[in-house]
Each structure stands twice: as structure tokens, then as C-alpha cells.
BAZARO-741694 format. One record per residue: x, y, z of N, C-alpha, C in turn. Coordinates in steps of 0.1 Angstrom, whole numbers, padded with zeros to 4 digits, always signed. Layout:
N
XYZXYZXYZ
...
END
This chain:
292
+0177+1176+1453+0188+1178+1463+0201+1173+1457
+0202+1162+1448+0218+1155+1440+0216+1162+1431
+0209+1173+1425+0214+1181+1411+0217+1193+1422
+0213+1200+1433+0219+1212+1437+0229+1207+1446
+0232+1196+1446+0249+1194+1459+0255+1194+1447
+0254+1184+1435+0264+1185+1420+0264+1198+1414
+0255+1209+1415+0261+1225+1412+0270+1228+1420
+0266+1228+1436+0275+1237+1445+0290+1229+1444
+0292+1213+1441+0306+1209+1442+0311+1218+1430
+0305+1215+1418+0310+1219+1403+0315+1233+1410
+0306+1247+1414+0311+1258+1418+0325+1255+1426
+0329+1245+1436+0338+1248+1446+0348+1245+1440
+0348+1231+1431+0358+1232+1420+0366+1237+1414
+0355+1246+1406+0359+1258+1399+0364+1271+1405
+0358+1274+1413+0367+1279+1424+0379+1278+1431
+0382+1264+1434+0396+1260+1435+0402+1257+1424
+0399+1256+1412+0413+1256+1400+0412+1270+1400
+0404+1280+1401+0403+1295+1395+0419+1294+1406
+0419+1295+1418+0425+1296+1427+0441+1294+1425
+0441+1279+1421+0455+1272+1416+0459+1282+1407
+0449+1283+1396+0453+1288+1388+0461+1306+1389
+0454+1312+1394+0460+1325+1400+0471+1326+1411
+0475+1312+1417+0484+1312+1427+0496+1305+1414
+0494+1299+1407+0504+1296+1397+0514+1306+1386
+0501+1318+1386+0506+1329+1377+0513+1335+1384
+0509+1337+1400+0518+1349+1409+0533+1341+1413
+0532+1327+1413+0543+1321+1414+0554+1323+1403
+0545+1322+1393+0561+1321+1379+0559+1338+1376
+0552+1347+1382+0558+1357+1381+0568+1361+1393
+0570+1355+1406+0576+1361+1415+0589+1347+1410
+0590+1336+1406+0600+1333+1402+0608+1342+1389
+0602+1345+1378+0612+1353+1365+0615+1366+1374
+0608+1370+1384+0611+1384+1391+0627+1382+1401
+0626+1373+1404+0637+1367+1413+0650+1357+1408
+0645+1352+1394+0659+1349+1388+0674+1354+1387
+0668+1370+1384+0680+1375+1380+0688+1376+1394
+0684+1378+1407+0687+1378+1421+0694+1368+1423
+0688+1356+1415+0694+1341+1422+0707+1340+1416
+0707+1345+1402+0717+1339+1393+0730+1345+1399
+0727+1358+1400+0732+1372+1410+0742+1364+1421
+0731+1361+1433+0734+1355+1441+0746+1340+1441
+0742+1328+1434+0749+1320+1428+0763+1323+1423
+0760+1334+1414+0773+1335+1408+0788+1340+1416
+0781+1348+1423+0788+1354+1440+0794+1346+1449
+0795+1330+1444+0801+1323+1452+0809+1313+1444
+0810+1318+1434+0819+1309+1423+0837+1319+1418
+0848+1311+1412+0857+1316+1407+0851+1324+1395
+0863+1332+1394+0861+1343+1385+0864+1334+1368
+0867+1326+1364+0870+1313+1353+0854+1312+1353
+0849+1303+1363+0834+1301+1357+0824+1309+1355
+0824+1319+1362+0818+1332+1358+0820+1338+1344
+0834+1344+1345+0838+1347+1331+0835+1340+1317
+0831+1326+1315+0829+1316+1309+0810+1316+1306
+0802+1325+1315+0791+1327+1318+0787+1309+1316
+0791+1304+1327+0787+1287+1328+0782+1290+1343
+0773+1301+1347+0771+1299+1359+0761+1290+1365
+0767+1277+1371+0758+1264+1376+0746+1273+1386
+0739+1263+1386+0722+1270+1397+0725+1262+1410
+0738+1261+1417+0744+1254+1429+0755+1262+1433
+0750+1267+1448+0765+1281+1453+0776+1271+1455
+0781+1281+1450+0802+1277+1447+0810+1271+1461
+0822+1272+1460+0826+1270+1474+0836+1284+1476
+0834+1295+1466+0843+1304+1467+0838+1320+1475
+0820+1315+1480+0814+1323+1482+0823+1333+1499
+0823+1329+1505+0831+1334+1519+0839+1343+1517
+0852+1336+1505+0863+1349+1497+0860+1360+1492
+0850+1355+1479+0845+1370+1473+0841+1375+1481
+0833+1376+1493+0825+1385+1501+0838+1393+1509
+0842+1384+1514+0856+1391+1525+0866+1395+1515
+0865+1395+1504+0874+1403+1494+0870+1414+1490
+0856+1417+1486+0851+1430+1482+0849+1436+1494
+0850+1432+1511+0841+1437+1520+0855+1448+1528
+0870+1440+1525+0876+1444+1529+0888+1453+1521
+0888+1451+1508+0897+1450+1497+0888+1456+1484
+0878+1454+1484+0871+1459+1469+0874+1451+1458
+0867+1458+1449+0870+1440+1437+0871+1447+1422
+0875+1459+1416+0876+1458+1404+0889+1457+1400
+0893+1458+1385+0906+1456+1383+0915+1473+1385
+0911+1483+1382+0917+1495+1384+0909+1505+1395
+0894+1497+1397+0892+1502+1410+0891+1492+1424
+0892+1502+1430+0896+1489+1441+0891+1495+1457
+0882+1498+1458+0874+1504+1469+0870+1495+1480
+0868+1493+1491+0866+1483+1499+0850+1485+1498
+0841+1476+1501+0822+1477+1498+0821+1486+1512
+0826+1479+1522+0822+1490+1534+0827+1503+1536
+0835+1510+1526+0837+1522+1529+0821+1525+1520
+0821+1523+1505+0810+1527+1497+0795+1524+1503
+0793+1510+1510+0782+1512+1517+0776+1521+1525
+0787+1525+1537+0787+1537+1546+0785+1553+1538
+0788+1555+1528+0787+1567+1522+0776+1562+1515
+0768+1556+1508+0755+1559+1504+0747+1552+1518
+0749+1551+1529+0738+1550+1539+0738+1563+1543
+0753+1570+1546+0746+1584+1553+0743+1595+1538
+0748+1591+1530+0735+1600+1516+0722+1597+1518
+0715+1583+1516+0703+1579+1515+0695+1584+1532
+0702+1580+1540+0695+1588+1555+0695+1602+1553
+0705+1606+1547+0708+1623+1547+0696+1630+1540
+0698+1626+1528+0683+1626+1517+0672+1624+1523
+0667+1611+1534+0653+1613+1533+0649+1617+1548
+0658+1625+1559+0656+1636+1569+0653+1646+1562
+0665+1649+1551+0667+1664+1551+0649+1667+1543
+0643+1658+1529+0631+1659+1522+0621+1660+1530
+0620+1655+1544+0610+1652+1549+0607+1663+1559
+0621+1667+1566+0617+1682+1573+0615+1695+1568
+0618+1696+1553+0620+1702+1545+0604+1707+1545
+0598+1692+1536+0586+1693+1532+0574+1694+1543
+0574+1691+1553+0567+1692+1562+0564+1705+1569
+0577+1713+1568+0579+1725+1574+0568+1730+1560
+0575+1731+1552+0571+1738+1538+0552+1734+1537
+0548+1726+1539+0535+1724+1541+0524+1729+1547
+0531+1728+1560+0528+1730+1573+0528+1745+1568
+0536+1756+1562+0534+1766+1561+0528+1772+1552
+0522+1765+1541+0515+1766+1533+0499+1768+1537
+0496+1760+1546+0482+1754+1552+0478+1756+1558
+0485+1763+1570+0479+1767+1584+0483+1782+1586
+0492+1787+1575+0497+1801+1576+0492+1809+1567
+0486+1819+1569+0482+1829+1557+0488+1839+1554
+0498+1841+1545+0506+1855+1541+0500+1857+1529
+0504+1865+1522+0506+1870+1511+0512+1863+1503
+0505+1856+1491+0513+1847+1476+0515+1837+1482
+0505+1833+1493+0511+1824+1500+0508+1812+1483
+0499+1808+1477+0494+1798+1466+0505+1801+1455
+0509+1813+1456+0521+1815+1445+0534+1804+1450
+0536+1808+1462+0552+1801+1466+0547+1784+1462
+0534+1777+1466+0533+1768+1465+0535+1759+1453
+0525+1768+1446+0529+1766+1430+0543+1763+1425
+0551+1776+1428+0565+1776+1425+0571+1764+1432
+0568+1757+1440+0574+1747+1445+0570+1737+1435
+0558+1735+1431+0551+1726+1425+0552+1723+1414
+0561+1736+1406+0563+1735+1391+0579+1724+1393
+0584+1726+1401+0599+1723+1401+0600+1708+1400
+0588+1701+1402+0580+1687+1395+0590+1684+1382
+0590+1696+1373+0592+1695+1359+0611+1698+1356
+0615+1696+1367+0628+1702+1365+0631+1689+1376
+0643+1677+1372+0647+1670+1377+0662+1675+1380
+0672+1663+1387+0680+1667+1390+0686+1668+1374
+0687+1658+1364+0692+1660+1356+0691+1670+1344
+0680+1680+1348+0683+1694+1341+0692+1704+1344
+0687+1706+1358+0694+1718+1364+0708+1712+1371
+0713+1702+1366+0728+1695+1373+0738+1704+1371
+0741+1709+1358+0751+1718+1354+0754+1732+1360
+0740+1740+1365+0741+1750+1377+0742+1747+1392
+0737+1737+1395+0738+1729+1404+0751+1727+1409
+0757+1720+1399+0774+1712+1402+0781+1724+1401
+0777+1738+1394+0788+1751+1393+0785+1756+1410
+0773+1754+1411+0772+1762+1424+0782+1757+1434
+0778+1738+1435+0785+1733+1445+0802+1733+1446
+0807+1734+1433+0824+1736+1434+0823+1752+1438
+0817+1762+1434+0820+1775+1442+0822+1771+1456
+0809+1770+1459+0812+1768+1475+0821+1753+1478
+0829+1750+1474+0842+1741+1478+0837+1733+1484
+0822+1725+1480+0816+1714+1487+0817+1700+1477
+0818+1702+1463+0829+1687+1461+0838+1681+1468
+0834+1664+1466+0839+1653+1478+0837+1658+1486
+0823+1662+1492+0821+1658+1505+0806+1656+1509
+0802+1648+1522+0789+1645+1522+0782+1654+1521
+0785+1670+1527+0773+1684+1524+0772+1683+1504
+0779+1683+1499+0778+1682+1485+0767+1671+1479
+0767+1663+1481+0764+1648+1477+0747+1649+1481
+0748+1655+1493+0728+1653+1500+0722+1667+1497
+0730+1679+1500+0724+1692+1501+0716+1692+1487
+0722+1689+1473+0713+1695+1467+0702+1684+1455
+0700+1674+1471+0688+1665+1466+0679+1665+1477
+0680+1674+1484+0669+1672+1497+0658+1677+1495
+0652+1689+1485+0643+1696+1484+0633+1684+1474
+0622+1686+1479+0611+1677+1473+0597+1683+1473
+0595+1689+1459+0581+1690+1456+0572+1678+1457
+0570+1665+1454+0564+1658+1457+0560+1654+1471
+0572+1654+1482+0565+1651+1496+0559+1661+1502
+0565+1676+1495+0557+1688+1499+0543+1688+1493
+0541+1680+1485+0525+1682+1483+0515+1670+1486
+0524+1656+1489+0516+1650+1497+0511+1658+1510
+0523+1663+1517+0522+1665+1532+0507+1675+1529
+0508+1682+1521+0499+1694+1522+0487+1687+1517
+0482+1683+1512+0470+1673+1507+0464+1664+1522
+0474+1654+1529+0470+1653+1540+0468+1664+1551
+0477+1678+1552+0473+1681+1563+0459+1693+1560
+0457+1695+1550+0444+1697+1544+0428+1690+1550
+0435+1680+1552+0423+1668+1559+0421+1671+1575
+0432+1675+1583+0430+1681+1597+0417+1689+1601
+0411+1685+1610+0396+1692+1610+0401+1706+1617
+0394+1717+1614+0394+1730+1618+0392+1728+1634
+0386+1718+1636+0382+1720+1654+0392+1721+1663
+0404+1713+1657+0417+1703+1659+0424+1722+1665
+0425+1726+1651+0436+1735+1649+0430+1745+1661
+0416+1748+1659+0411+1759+1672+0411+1754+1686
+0408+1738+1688+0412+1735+1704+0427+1737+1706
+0437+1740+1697+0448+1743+1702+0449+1758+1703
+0446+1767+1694+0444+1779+1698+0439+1780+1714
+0427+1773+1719+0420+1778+1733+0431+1773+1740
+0436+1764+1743+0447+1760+1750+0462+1767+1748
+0459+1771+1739+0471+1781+1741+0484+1774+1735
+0480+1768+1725+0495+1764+1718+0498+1773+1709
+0513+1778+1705+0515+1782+1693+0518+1773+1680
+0523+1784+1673+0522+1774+1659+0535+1762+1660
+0542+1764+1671+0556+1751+1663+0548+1743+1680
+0538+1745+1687+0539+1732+1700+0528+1726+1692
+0516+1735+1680+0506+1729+1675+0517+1718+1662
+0525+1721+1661+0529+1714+1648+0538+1700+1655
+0542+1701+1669+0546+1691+1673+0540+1686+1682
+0526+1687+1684+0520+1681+1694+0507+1674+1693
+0506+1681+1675+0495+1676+1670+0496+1676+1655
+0499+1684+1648+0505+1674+1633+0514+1667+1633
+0531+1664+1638+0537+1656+1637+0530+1640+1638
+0525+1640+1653+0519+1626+1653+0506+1622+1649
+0498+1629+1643+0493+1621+1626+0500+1625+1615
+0513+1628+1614+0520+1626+1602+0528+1615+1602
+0528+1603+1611+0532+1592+1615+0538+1580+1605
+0525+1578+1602+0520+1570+1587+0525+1574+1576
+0525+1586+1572+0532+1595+1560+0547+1591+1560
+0547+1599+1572+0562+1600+1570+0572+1589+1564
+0563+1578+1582+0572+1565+1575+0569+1559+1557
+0561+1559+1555+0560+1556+1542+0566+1565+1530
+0570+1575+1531+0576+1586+1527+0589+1582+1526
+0595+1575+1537+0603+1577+1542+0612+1562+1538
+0604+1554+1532+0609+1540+1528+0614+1545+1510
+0602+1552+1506+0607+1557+1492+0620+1565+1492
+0619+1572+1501+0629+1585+1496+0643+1579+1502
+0641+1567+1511+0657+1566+1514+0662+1558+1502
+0655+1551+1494+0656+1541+1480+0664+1548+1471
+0653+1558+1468+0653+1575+1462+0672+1574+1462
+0671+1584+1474+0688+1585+1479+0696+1572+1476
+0693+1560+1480+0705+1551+1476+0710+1546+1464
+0699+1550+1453+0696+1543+1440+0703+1556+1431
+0710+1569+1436+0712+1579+1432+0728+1575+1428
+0725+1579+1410+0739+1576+1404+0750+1585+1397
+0740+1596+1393+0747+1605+1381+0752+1617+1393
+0748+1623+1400+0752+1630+1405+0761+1629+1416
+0765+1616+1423+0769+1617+1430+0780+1609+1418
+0784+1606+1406+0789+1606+1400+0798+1614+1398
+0792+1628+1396+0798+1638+1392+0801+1646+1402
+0799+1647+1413+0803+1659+1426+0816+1646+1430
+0817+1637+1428+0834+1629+1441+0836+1622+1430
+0851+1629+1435+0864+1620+1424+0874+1613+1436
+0869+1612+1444+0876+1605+1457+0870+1592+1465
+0881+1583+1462+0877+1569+1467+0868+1572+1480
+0872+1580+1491+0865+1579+1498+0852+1584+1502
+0845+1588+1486+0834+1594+1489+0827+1582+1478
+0829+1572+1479+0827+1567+1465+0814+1561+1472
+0800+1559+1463+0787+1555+1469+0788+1538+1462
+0784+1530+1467+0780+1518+1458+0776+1511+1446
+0764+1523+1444+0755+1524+1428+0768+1524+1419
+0775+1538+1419+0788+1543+1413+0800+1531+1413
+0803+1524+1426+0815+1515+1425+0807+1504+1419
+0798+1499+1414+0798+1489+1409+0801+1489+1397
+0793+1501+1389+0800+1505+1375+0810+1505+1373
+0820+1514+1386+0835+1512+1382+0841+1503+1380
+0837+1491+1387+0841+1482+1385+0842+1470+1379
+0833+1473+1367+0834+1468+1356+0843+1471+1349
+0856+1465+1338+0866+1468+1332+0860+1474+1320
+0868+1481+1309+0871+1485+1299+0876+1479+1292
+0874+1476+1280+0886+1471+1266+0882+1458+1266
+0896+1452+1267+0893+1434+1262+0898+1432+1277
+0899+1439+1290+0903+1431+1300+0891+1429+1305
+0892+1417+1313+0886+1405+1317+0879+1412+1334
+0865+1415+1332+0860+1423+1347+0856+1410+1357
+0859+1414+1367+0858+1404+1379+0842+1399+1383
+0833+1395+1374+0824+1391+1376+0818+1384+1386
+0829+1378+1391+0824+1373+1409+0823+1384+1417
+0834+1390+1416+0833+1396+1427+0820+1411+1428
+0819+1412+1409+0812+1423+1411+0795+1418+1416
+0794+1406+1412+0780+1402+1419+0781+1400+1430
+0792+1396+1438+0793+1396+1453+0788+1410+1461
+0794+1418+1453+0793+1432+1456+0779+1441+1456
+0772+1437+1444+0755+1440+1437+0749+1433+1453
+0754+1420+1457+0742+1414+1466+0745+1422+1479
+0751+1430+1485+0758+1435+1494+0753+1447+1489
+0751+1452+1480+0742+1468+1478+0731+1464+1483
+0723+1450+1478+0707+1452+1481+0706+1447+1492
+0713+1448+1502+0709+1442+1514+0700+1454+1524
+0705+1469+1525+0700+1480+1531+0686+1484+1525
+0683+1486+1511+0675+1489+1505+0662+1478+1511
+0668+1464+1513+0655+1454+1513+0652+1450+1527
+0665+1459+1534+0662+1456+1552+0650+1466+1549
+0656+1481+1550+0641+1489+1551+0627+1486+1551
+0628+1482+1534+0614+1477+1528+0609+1467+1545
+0615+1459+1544+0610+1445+1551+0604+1453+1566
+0615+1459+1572+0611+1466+1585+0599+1475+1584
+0601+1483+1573+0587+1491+1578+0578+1486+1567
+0579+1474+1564+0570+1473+1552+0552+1473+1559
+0551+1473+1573+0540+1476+1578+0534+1488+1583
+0540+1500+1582+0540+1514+1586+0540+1520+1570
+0551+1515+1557+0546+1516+1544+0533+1513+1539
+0526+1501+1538+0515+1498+1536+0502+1508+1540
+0506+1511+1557+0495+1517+1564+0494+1534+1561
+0504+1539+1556+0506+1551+1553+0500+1555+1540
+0500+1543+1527+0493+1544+1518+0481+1543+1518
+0474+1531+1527+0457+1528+1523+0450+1535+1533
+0459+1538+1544+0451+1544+1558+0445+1559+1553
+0430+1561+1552+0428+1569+1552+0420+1581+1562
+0417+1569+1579+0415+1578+1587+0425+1583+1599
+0426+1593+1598+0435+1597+1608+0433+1600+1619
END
């Protein structure tokens, strides 16, 4: 009996260092993951001297209140000078605009793939599917000719219209609604639905899960969007975040406002990590959930 209680402690032991030990690695990995955030953060409340000096102390400043109410209302580079709230407002309605427009896009596009039988119907699919291989940054240059034809530079239709289309959520959707049992689709036939009350009365809400989780990426997708919305606005007031931060970095030997532009970076990641956090329980369930 004292040689099998001295196995089972040795086991529990070992078990709890195994434990420590794997809670120690996720620690100093979620700490090096979060440094650069802190330093970020910290430095966002210091004068533009200690910054520029890169002596940034690991203790917030007393200058933090100013930089914020200076980029929030004033903006902070030295030749650009945009206020954060106009630039946040334009990449929230791009990144919303983006992940509506992908999602009814792709749903429709699915939905017609799956439950509709024409002619080439696997051909159109495909052709959707190849477009995988063709990013925004190939086809940008016909893209951007198209959009100054139609006189949609600097403005929001310019900026979302020609990122909304998504072969990727068009082939999730279709892969899930693949899964719909045939009984499903014929008890709506006997009842008498057509194809858009069956698509909203009974695939929309098991597309629930999807969507939202779809729906946390693609607004990221949209806000994290630099080159293009680069190149369609040459007008302060279409200016997105991603873009004014870069701008606001200086050129040459003048001296860039490094407080303020970290003030500004922590005030970008504030929307991106509300999302996450809010749906981070409808994201999770939309990935592992696999009965619907």
C-alpha cells in the first residue's frame, strides 16, 4: 500500500510540474506577444523628446490624456494632419461595408449554386473559385481604371465596391449548405415555400454560426485594408487609419511624432479587438460546431 500511494503522489507531481510547466510557456508566450502592445501603449503617454530618444520608460507618462485628445481631435503627423475620428469612421463604414456586402454576396451565390439547377451551373462555380488565385493586388490596375471611369474615386462606393466579392466565403457557404438534409428542402416544398421564404426561413438561420464567424474575419479583412484604399483617395476626408498612420510617419531627417503616432496605432486597435472579444463566442462556435 506505501509503495502504490508513493507511485500515485510521484504521478500527481509530475503532473503538476507538467502543468506549471505548460502554463509557464503559454505565459512568456502571451507576454513576447503583448510587449510590443505595451511598449505601444506606454509610449502613448509620454512627450515626443522621450520617445524620440527611444528611452521609452515601462511606466505611462503624464502626457497620455493630450496625445489622445490631440490625434482624436487634430491628428498628429507633421505634414499630415487628419483628426483619428474622421479616419476611424471611414474605415468602420469600409470594414462593415466589406463584410455585409461578402456575406450577402456569398450566400446568395451559394445558395444558388446548391439548391438551383441550371445549366454550367459547376462551371460558374468553379469560375468563382479560380478567382482564389487572383488577389486584389493583381487585378488592382483594371480595377482602379475601372473605378476612376465611373467617377467613383474618394468615395465610400469606390473604397468597398470592389472588395466585396469573395470566393472563399462563397465556398464555405456552399460546403455548409451541402450539409442541409434533403428532407429539410422537401418539407418546404410541401408547405409551400418558395425559393427566397425557403432561404429565409430556413437556411439563413442555420447560417447563424457561419456567418457570425465569417463575419469577425472579414470585418478585420476590411479594416486591415491598405494598398487599395491607398490608391482610390487622395482626400483627407476619405482617409482610412491603416493609411494615416503611415502618413504620418515623416520623411527625411524630420523628426516623426512618435507619441502621437502610437497614440493613434492604440486607437486603431480598439474596433478590430472590440469585435473579436464580442463575438468571440459565436466565432469559436461557428468554427468547431459541426451539428446544425
Amino acid at each position: 500500500m506505501a509503495a502504490h500511494g508513493t507511485t500515485a503522489q510521484g504521478v500527481v507531481e509530475r503532473s503538476l510540474l507538467g502543468t506549471i510547466g505548460i502554463h509557464g510557456l503559454l505565459c512568456l508566450a502571451v507576454a513576447i506577444f503583448a510587449m510590443p502592445i505595451y511598449i505601444t501603449l506606454i509610449g502613448s503617454t509620454h512627450d515626443v523628446d522621450t520617445v524620440g530618444r527611444g528611452d521609452v520608460p515601462l511606466l505611462p507618462g503624464a502626457y497620455g490624456v493630450e496625445n489622445y485628445v490631440t490625434v482624436w481631435t487634430e491628428g498628429g503627423g507633421r505634414s499630415f494632419r487628419v483628426p483619428v475620428h474622421i479616419m476611424m469612421w471611414n474605415s468602420i463604414l469600409m470594414a462593415v461595408g466589406i463584410t455585409v456586402g461578402k456575406i450577402a454576396i456569398s450566400l446568395l451565390s451559394a445558395y444558388a449554386v446548391v439548391f438551383f439547377s441550371f445549366p454550367g451551373r459547376m462551371i460558374f462555380f468553379w469560375l468563382i473559385f479560380i478567382t482564389l488565385m487572383l488577389p486584389v493586388e493583381v487585378r488592382i490596375i483594371p480595377t482602379f481604371a475601372v473605378i476612376t471611369q465611373l467617377n467613383l474615386a474618394n468615395s465610400m462606393t469606390g473604397l468597398i465596391v470592389p472588395l466585396i466579392a469573395s470566393a472563399t466565403a462563397t465556398l464555405l457557404f456552399r460546403q455548409f449548405f451541402l450539409t442541409i438534409p434533403d428532407e429539410l428542402v422537401e418539407a418546404a416544398k410541401i408547405d409551400g415555400a418558395g425559393p427566397m421564404r425557403f432561404f429565409r426561413d430556413v437556411v439563413l438561420p442555420l447560417s447563424t454560426t457561419n456567418i457570425a464567424a465569417l463575419a469577425v474575419i472579414l470585418f478585420i479583412y476590411g479594416w486591415n485594408q491598405y494598398l487599395w484604399p491607398l490608391l482610390i483617395t487622395s482626400r483627407p476626408e476619405y482617409e482610412t487609419i491603416v493609411v494615416g498612420i503611415s502618413k504620418m510617419i515623416g520623411n527625411g531627417d524630420a523628426q516623426s511624432p512618435w507619441h502621437l503616432i502610437m497614440a493613434t496605432t492604440v486607437l486603431a486597435l480598439l474596433p478590430p479587438v472590440a469585435v473579436v472579444v464580442l463575438m468571440q463566442r459565436w466565432f469559436v462556435k461557428g468554427l468547431v460546431e459541426t451539428e446544425k
